[in-house]
C-alpha positions as CSV (number, residue, x, y, z in Angstrom):
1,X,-55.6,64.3,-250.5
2,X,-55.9,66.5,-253.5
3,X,-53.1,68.5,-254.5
4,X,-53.8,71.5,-252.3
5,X,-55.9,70.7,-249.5
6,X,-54.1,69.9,-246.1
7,X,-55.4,67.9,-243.3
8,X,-55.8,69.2,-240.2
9,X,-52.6,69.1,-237.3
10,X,-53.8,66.7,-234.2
11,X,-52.1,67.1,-230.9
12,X,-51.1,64.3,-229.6
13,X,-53.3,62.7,-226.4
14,X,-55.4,65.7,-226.9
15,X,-59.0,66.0,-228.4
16,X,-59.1,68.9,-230.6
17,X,-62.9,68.6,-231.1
18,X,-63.6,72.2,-233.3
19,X,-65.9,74.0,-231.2
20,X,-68.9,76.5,-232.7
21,X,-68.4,80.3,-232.3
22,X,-69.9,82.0,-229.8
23,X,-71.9,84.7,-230.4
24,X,-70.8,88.0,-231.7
25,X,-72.2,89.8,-229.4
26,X,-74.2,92.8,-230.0
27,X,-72.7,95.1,-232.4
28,X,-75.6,97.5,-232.4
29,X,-74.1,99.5,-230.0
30,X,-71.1,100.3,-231.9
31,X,-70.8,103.1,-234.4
32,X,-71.5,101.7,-237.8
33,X,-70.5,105.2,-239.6
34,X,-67.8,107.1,-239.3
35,X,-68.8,110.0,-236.5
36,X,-65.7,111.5,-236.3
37,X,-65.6,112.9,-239.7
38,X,-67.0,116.4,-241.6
39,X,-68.8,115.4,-244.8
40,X,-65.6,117.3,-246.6
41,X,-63.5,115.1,-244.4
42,X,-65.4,111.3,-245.3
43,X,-65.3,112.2,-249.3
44,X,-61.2,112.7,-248.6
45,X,-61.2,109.4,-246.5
46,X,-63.3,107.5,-249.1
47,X,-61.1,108.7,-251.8
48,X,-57.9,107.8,-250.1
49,X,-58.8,104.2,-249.0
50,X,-60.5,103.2,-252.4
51,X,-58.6,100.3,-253.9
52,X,-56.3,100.4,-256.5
53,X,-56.6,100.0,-260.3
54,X,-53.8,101.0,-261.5
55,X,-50.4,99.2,-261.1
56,X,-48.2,101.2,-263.2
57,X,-47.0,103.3,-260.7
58,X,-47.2,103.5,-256.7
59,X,-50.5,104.7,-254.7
60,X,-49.9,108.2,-253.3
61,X,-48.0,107.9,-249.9
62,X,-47.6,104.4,-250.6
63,X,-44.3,104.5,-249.0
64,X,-45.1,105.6,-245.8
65,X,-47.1,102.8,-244.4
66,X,-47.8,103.9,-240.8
67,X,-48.4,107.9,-241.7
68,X,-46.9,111.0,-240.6
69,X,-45.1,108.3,-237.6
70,X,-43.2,105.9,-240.1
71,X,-39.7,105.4,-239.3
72,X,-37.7,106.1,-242.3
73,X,-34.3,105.3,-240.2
74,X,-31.9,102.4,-241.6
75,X,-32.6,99.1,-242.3
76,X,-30.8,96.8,-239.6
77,X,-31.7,94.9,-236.9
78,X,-33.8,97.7,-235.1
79,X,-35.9,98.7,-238.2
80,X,-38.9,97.9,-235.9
81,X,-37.5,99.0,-232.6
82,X,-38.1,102.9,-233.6
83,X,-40.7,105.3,-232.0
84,X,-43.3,107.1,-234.1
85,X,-41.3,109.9,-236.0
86,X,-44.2,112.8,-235.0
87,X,-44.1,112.0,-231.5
88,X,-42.9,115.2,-229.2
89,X,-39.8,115.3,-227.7
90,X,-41.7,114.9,-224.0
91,X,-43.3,111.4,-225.6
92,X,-39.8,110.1,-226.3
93,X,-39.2,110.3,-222.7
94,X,-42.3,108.6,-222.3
95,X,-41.4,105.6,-225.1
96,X,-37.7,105.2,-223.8
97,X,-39.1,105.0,-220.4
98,X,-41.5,102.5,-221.8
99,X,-38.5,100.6,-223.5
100,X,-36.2,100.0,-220.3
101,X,-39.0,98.7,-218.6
102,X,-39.9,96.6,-221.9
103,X,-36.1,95.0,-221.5
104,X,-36.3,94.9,-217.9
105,X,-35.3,91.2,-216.1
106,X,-37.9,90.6,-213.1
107,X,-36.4,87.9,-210.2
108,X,-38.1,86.5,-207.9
109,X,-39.0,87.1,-204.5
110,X,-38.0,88.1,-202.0
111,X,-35.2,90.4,-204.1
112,X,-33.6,93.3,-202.6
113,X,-34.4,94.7,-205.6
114,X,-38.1,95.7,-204.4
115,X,-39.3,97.3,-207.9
116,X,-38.2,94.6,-209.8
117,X,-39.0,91.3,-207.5
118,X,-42.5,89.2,-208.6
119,X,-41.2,87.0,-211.3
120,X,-43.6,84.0,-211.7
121,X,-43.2,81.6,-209.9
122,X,-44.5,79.8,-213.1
123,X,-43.4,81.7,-215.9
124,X,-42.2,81.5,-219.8
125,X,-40.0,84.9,-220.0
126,X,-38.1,87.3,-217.3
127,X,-38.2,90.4,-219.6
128,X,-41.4,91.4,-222.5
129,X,-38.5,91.6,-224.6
130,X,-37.0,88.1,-224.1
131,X,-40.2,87.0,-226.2
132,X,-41.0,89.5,-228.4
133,X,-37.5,89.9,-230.0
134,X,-36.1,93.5,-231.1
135,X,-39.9,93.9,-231.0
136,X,-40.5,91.4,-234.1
137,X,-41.8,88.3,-235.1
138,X,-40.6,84.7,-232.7
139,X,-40.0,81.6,-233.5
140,X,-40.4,77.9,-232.9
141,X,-38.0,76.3,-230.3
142,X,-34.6,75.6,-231.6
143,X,-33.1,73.2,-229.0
144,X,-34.4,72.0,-225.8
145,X,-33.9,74.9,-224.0
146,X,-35.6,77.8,-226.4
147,X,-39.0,78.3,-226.2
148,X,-39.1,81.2,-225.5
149,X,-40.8,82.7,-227.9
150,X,-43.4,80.5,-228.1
151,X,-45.7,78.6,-225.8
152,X,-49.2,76.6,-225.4
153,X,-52.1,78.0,-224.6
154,X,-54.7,75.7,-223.2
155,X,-57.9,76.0,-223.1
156,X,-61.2,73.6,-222.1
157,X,-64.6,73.3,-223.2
158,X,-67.6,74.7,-220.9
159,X,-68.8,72.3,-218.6
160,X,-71.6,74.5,-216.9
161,X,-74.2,77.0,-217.5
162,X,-72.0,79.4,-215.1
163,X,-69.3,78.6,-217.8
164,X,-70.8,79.3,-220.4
165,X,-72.6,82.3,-219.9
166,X,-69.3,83.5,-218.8
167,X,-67.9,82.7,-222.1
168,X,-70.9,84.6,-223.6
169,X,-70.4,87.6,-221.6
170,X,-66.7,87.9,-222.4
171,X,-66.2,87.9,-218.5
172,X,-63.2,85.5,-219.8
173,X,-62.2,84.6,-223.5
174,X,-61.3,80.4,-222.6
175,X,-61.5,78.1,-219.8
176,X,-58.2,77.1,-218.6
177,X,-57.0,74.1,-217.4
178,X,-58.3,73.0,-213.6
179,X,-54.2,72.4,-213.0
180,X,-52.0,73.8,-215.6
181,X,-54.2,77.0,-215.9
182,X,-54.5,78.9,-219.4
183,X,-50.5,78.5,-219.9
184,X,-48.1,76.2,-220.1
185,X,-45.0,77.4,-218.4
186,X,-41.9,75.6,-218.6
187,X,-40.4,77.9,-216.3
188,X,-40.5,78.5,-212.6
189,X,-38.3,80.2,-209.9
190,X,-36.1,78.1,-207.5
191,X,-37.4,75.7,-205.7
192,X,-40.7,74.9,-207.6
193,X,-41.4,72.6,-210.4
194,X,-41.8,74.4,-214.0
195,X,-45.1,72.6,-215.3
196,X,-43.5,70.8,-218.4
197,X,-42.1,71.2,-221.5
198,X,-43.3,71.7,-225.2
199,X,-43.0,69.1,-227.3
200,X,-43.2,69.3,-231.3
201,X,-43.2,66.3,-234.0
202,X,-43.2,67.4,-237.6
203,X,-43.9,65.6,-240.8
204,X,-43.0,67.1,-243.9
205,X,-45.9,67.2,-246.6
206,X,-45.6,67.9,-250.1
207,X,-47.7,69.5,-252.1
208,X,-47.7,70.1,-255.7
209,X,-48.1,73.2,-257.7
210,X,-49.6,73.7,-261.3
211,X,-46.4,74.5,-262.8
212,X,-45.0,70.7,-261.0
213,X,-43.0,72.0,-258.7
214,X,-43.1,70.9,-255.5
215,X,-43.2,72.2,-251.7
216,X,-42.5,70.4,-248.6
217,X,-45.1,71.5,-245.9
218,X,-44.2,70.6,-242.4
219,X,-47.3,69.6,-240.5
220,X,-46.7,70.0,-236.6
221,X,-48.0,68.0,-233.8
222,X,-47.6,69.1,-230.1
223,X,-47.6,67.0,-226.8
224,X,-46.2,68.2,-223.3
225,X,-43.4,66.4,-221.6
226,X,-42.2,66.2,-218.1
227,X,-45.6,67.2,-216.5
228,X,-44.6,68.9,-213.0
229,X,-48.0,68.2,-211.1
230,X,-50.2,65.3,-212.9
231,X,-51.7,64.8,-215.8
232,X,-53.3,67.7,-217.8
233,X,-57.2,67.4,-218.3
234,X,-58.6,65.2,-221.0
235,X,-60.6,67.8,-222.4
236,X,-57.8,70.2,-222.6
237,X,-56.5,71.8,-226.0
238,X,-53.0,72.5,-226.9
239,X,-52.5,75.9,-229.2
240,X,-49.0,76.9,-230.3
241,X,-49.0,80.6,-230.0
242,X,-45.6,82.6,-231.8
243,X,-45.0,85.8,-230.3
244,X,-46.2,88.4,-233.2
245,X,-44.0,91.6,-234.3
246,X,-45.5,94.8,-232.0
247,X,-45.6,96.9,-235.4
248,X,-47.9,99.9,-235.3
249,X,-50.4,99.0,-232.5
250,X,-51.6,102.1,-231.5
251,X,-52.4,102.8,-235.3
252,X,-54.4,99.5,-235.4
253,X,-56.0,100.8,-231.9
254,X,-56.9,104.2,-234.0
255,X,-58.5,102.6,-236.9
256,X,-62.6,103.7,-236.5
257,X,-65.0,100.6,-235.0
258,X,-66.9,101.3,-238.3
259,X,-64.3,100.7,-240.6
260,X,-63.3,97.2,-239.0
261,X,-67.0,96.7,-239.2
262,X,-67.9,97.8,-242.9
263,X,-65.7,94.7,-243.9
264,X,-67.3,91.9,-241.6
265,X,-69.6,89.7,-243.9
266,X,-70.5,87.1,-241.6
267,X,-72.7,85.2,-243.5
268,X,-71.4,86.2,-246.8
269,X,-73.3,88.0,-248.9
270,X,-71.2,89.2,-251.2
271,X,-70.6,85.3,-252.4
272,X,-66.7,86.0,-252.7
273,X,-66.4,83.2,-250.1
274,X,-64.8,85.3,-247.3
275,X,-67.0,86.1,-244.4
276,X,-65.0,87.5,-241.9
277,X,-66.8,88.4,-238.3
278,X,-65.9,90.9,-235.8
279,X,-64.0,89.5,-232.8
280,X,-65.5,91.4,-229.4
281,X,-63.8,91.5,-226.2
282,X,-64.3,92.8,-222.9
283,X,-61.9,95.6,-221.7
284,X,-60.7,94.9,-218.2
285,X,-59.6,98.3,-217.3
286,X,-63.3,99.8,-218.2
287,X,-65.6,96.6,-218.3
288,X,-67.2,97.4,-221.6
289,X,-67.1,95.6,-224.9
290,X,-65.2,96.6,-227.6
291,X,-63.8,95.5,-231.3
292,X,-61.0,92.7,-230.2
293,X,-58.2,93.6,-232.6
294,X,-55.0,92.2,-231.0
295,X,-53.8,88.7,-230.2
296,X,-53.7,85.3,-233.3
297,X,-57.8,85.3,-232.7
298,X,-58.4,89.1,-231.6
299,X,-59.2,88.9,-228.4
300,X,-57.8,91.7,-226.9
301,X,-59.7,94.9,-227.7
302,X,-56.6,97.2,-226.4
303,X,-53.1,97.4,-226.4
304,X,-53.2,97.6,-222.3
305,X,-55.0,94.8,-222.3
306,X,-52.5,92.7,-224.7
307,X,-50.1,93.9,-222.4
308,X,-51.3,93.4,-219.2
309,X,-52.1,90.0,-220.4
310,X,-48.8,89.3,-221.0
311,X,-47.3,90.3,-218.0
312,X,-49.4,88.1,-216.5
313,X,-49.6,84.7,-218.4
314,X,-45.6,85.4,-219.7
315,X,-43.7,87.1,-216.3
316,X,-46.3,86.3,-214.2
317,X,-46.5,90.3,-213.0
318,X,-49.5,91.3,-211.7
319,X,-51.0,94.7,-212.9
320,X,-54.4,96.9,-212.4
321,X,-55.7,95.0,-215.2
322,X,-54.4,92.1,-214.2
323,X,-54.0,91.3,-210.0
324,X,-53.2,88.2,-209.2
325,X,-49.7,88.1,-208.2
326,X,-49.3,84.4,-208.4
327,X,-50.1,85.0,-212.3
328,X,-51.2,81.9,-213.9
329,X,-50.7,79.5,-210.9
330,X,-54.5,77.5,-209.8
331,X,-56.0,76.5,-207.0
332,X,-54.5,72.7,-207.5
333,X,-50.9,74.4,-207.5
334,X,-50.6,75.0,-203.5
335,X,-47.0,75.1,-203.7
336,X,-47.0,78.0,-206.2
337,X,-50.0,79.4,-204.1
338,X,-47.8,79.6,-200.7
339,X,-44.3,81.1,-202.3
340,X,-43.8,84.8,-201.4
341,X,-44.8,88.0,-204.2
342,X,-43.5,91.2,-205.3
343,X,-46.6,93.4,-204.1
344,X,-44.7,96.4,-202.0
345,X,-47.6,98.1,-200.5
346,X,-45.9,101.4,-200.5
347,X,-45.7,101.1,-204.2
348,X,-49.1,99.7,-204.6
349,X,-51.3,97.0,-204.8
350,X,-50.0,95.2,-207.8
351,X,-46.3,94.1,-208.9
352,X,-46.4,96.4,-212.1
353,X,-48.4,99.1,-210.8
354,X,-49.3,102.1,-212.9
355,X,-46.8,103.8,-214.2
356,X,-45.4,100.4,-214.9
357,X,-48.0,99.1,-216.9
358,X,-48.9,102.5,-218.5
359,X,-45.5,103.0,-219.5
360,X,-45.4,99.8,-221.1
361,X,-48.1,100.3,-223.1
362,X,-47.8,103.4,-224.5
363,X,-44.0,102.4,-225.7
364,X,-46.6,99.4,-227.6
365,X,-48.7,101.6,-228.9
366,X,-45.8,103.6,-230.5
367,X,-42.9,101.6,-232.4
368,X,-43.2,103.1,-236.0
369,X,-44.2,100.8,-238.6
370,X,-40.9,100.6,-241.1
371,X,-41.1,102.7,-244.3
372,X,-42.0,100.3,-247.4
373,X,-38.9,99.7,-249.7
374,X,-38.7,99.2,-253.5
375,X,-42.6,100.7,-254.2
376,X,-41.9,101.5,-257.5
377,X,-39.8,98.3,-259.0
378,X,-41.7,97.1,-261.5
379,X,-41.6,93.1,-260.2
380,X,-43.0,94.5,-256.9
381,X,-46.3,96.8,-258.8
382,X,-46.6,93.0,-260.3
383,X,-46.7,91.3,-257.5
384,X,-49.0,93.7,-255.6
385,X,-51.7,93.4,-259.1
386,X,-51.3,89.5,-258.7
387,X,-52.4,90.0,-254.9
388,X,-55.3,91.7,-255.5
389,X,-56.4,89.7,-258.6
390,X,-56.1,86.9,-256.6
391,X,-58.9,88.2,-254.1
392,X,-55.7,88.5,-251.0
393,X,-56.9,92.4,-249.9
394,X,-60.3,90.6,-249.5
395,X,-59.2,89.8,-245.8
396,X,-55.7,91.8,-246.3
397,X,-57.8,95.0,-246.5
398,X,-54.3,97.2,-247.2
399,X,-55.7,100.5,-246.1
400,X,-57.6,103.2,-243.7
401,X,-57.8,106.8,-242.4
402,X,-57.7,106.6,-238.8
403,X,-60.3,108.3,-236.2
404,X,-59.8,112.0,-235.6
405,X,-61.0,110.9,-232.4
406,X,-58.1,108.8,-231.3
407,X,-56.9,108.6,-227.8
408,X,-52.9,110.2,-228.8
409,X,-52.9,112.6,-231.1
410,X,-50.1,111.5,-233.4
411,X,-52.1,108.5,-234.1
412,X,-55.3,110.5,-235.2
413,X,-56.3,111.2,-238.9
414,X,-53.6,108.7,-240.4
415,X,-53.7,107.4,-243.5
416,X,-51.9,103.8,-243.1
417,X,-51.3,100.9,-244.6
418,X,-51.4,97.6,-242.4
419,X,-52.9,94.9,-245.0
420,X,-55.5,93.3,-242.5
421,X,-59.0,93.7,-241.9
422,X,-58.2,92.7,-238.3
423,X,-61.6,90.2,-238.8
424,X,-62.0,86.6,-237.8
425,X,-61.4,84.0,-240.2
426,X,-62.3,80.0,-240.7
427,X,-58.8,79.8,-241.9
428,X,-59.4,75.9,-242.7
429,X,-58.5,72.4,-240.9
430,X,-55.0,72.7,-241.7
431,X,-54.4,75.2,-239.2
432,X,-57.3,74.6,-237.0
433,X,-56.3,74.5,-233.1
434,X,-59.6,73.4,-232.0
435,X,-59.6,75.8,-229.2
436,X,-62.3,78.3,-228.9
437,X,-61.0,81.8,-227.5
438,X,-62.8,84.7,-227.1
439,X,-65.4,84.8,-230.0
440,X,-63.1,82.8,-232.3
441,X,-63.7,79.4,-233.1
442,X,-61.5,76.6,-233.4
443,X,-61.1,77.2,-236.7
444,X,-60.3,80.8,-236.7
445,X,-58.2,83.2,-237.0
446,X,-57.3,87.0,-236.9
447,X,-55.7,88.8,-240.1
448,X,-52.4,89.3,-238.8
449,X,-51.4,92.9,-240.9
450,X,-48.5,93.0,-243.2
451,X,-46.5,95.6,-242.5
452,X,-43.7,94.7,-241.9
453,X,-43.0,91.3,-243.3
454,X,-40.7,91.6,-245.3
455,X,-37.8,92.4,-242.8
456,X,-38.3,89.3,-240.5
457,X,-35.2,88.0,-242.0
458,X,-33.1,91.3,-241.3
459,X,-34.7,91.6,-237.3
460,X,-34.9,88.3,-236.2
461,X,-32.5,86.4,-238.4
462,X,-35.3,83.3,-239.3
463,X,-37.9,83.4,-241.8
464,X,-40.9,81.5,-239.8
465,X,-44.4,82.5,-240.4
466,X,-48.1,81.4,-239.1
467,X,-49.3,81.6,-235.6
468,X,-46.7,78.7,-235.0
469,X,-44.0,79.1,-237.4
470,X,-44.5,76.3,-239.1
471,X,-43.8,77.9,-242.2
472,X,-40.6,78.6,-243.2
473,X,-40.9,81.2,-245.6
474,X,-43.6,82.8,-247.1
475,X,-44.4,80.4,-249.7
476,X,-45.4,77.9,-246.9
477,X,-47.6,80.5,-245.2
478,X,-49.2,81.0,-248.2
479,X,-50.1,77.3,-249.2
480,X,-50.9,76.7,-245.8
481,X,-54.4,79.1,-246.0
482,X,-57.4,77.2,-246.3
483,X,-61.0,77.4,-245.5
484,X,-62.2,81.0,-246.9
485,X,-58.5,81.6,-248.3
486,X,-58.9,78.4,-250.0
487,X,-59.4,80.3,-253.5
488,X,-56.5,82.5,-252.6
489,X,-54.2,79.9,-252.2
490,X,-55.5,77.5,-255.2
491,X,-54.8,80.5,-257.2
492,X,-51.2,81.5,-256.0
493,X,-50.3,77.7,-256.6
494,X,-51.7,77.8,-259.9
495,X,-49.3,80.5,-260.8
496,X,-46.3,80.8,-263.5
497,X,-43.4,80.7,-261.0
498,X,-42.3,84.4,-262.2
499,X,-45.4,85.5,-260.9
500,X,-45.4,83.8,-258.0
501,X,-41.8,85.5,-257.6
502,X,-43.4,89.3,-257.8
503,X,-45.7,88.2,-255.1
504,X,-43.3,87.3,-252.8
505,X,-41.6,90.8,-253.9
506,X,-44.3,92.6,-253.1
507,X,-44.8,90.7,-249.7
508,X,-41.2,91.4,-249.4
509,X,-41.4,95.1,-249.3
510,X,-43.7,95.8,-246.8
């Protein structure tokens, strides 16, 4: 191995054979300019997105991240849990309505609590908030009994034409498995078997930088234990997935389809090395295909689809978008088939009906994204030149002017700064998953933004990064890129370790 390339994490008993992309699917119908804007408007757009030269001083509005809505409250442990500071006082309503059914515990049925019975029966979480954590970033299981913040998805190659055209369409974004389904839950309601239990074996790695230092990378290897009904399917992947922070999604949602799309390079032309392609996804709740922006490999194009998602594979709630009530229980799963559900036909057809699910959603789409701290110390205006010398904004695009045609109008004509490009990524075999979703390959991956970051420690009390958190700080995410990041990383492992300091600063402060 040379000194900073990693080899690729294997599952163990299961094949992680790296599967081709599927196609992109056809991007001519989206808007490749920006049709929302007067010609005065795109010259002020172009001029406030252009990419800084100078690092003597902060960028205009630098501070204020997520626009007119950043939360410029305290810094504690519910420095993410704050709404948009520009909403009305009628959309606070809204969001705190949002937020008690965000912490609400489902049970399971039959309840006497009719609005809140459905739970499962297979599940991972009771509550959205038991996963993601004062709305931040989760982490890897700490004891045999937390893992709640993280789960495997699983996922099979197409065995059929049906199959695979299905995959094409993006009539579903993976296959799951014929028993276990596209989840493994390790939870289920009395009386039924939870379907195993997550199982993680870590080596430690090291790698050494240019200055002869050296880092310990843990590599990771997952298995499943205590199988509730047989063994899982020999084609079947395993993919660690850590629940992300829910940091400005309806300003990501707001971001113009030809802005996400002026910075796909498929096939690289540029020669930088980085060709990053647009995830597309199928909206459930209008049928057409969009931009996926949301989920580790973007395959979500909406924020009420990430969310109906969720309720499904994680509570096992059934929604509009979402209507099986058994959630992610299969056909091979009779037991789970044949257990009562929440569905209260005077309340409707599903167990989260709308309001439920809209309510949900729109307290997603509006947690402020935290006011940056420390933009004008002079180790953190170093550390944010070293990230762009090093070519980082290449798929950490830091900045955009939402759509003046954005669905809430607090979220349109924002400038904002969420450090992603929201693009697909061969991120390398180090943190390959082998497990095609959506139009993401086995080797790739969606820019998660910044914003943020830097106050992991303060929300959630751990300092675990990567789809996995196999990282433990940011130092291990960043030695961890490969594939088209491979120049990025060479070069932050090449630095002087003051410089490598700033950049963690920088990081630090978003």
């Amino acid at each position: 191995m040379s000194r900073f390339i990693l080899q690729g994490c294997v599952a163990a008993g299961v094949a992680l054979a790296l599967l081709a992309p599927v196609s992109a699917g056809d991007l001519s119908a989206l808007p490749h300019t920006r049709d929302d804007l007067s010609a005065k408007d795109r010259a002020r757009v172009e001029r406030a997105v252009r990419p800084a030269t100078s690092f003597a001083a902060p960028e205009k509005f630098e501070r204020m991240q997520g626009g007119a809505g950043t939360s410029t409250k305290l810094v504690n442990r519910d420095a993410l849990s704050h709404f948009n500071a520009n909403l009305t006082f009628k959309q606070e309503e809204t969001f705190k309505l949002g937020n008690a059914l965000f912490r609400k515990l489902w049970v399971s049925s039959p309840s006497s609590t009719l609005a809140s019975d459905g739970l499962g029966p297979l599940f991972n979480a009771r509550a959205c908030q038991s996963c993601h954590i004062k709305d931040g970033r989760g982490h890897p299981p700490e004891g045999a009994a937390d893992a709640t913040s993280m789960f495997l998805r699983l996922a099979r190659p197409a065995r059929t034409d049906a199959e695979r055209q299905a995959l094409e369409d993006y009539l579903v974004a993976s296959l799951p498995d014929p028993v276990y389904g596209g989840q493994l839950q390790d939870l289920a309601v009395p009386g039924l078997k939870a379907e195993g239990r997550m199982v993680i074996e870590y080596q430690e790695q090291p790698v050494e930088l240019a200055d002869g230092s050296v880092v310990s990378l843990r590599k990771p290897g997952y298995s499943v234990a205590d199988l509730g009904y047989g063994p899982l399917d020999p084609s079947t992947t395993l993919s660690p997935r850590m629940t992300p922070p829910m940091t400005g999604m309806g300003l990501i949602e707001a971001i113009h389809p030809a802005d996400i799309l002026a910075n796909a390079d498929p096939d690289d032309k540029d020669g930088d090395g980085v060709s990053g392609r647009v995830a597309m996804a199928r909206d459930p709740a209008t049928g057409k295909l969009a931009i996926g922006r949301f989920g580790w490999k973007a395959q979500n194009a909406t924020v009420r689809q990430q969310t109906s998602g969720a309720f499904s594979g994680d509570i096992g709630i059934s929604t509009p978008d979402a209507p099986a009530a058994h959630g992610d229980c299969t056909a091979s799963q009779a037991e789970c088939l044949a257990l009562p559900t929440g569905v209260q036909a005077d309340l409707g057809d599903t167990e989260a009906p709308d309001p439920v699910l809209e309510l949900v959603t729109f307290y997603s789409q509006n947690l402020a994204v935290p006011a940056r701290r420390l933009v004008d110390d002079a180790a953190v205006l170093a550390g944010k030149q070293t990230f762009y010398d090093l070519g980082c904004t290449a798929c950490h695009v830091p900045k955009y002017v939402t759509s003046r045609k954005a669905a809430t109008k607090e979220h349109r004509f924002q400038l904002i700064w969420p450090y992603s490009d929201f693009l697909l990524h061969d991120m390398g075999e180090g943190l390959a998953d082998g497990q095609q979703v959506g139009s993401a390959s086995g080797q790739e991956w969606r820019t998660p933004p910044l914003w943020g970051i830097g106050l992991t420690k303060i929300v959630n009390g751990h300092t675990f990064f990567l789809h996995d958190g196999r990282a433990r700080n940011l130092t291990e995410a960043i030695l961890w890129h490969g594939g088209e990041a491979e120049n990025a990383r060479d070069g932050f492992a090449g630095l002087e370790k003051s410089d490598r300091d700033n950049l963690l600063k920088f990081l630090e402060s978003l």
